[in-house]
C-alpha positions as CSV (number, residue, x, y, z in Angstrom):
1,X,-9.4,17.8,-21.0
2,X,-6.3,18.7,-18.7
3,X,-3.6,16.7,-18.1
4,X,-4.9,17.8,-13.9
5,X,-8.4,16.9,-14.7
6,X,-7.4,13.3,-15.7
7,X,-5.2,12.7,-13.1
8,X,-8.3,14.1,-10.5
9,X,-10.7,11.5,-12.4
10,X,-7.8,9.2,-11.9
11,X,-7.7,9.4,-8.5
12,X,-12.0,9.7,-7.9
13,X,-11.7,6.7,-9.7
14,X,-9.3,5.0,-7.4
15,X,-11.3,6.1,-4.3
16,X,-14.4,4.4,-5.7
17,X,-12.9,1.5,-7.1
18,X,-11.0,0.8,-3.3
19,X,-14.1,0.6,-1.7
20,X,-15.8,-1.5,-4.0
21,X,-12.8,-3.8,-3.5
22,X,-13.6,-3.1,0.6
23,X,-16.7,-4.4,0.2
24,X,-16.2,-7.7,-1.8
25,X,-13.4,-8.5,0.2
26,X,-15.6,-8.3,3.4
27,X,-18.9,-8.8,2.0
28,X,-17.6,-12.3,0.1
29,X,-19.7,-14.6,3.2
30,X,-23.0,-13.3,2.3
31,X,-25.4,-15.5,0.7
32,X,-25.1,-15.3,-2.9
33,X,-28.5,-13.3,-4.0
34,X,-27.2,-10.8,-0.6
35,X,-23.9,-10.4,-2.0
36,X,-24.5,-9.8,-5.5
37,X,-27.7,-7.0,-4.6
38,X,-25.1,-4.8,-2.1
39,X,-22.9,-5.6,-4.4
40,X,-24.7,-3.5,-7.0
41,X,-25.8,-1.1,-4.1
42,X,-22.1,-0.8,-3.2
43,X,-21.0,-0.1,-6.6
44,X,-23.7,2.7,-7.3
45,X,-23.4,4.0,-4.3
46,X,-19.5,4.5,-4.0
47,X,-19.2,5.7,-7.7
48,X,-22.4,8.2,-7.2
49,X,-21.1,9.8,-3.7
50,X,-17.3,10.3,-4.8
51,X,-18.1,11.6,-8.6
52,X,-20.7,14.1,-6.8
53,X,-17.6,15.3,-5.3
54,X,-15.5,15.3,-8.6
55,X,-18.3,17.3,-10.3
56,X,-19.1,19.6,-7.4
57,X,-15.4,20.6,-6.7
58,X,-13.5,20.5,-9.8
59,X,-15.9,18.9,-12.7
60,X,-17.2,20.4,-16.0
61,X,-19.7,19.5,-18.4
62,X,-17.6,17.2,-19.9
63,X,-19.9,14.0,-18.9
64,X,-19.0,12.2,-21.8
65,X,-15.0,12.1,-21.4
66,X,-15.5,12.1,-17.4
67,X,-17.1,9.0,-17.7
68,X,-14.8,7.7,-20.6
69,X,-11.7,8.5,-18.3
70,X,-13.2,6.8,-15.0
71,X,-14.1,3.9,-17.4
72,X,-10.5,3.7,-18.8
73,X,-9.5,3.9,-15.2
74,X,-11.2,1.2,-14.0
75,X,-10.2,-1.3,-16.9
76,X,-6.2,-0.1,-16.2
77,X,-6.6,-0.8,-12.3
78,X,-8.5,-4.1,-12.7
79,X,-6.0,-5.1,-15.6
80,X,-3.0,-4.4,-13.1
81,X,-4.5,-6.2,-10.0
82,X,-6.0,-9.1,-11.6
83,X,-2.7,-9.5,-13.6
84,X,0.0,-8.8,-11.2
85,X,-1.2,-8.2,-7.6
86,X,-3.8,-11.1,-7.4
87,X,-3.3,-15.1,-7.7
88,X,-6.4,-16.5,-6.8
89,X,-9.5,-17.9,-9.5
90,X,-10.8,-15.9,-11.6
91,X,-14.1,-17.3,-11.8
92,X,-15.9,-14.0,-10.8
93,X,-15.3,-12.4,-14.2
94,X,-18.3,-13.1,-15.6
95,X,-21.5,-11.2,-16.4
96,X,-23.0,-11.2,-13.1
97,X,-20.2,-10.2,-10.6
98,X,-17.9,-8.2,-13.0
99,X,-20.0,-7.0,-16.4
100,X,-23.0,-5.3,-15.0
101,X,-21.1,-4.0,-11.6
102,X,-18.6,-2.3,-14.1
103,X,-21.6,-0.7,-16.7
104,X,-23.3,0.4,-13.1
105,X,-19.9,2.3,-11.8
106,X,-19.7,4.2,-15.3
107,X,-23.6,4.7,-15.3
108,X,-23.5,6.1,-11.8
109,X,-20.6,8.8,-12.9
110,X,-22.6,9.6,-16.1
111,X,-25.7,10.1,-14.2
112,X,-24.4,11.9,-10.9
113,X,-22.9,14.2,-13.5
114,X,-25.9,15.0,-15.3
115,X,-27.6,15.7,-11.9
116,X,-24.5,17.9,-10.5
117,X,-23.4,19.7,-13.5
C-alpha cells in the first residue's frame, strides 16, 4: 500500500466520518429509537456511497488493508476530537451509539469493496 493510497483512504475516510458527525449534530432531537436507527442508516449509508467512490476511482483489491486503514482512520479522528476539539459528556461512548456505529462504518467499506472491486 502507497504512501498516495493511504492518504486517499485518509481523506474517504474523513468525508464519511464529517457526515456522520453532520448527522448527529443535527439529528441529536430525534426520539431516541429514531435517532439511534438513522443513526445506523446514516453511518452505512455515508461509508458505503463514498468508499464506492474510493474503490471505483482509485481502489484495489486490497479490501483487507482498505478497511484496516479507514478503521485506523476513524479511531485517530475520534481520538483527536473527543480529546482536544470537544468538551462536552462523554456519555455516548458506549455500545449502542459509538461500538456498533464504528463496526457498521468498517463493515460498509469491507462490503462495498467486495461489491465494487
Amino acid at each position: 500500500m502507497t504512501a498516495i493510497s493511504i492518504t486517499l483512504i485518509g481523506l474517504h475516510t474523513f468525508v464519511a466520518w464529517v457526515l456522520i458527525e453532520i448527522f448527529v449534530n443535527t439529528c441529536h432531537k430525534l426520539t431516541r429509537a429514531r435517532y439511534v436507527l438513522f443513526h445506523y442508516l446514516a453511518v452505512l449509508g455515508a461509508f458505503g456511497v463514498v468508499f464506492s467512490f474510493y474503490y471505483r476511482f482509485f481502489g484495489s483489491g486490497e479490501l483487507f488493508w482498505t478497511t484496516m486503514t479507514a478503521f485506523g482512520f476513524m479511531v485517530l479522528f475520534e481520538f483527536l476530537v473527543f480529546r482536544y476539539l470537544y468538551s462536552g459528556e462523554r456519555w455516548f461512548f458506549n455500545w449502542v451509539d459509538w461500538i456498533l456505529p464504528i463496526f457498521l462504518s468498517v463493515s460498509a467499506v469491507y462490503l462495498v469493496g467486495g461489491f465494487v472491486v
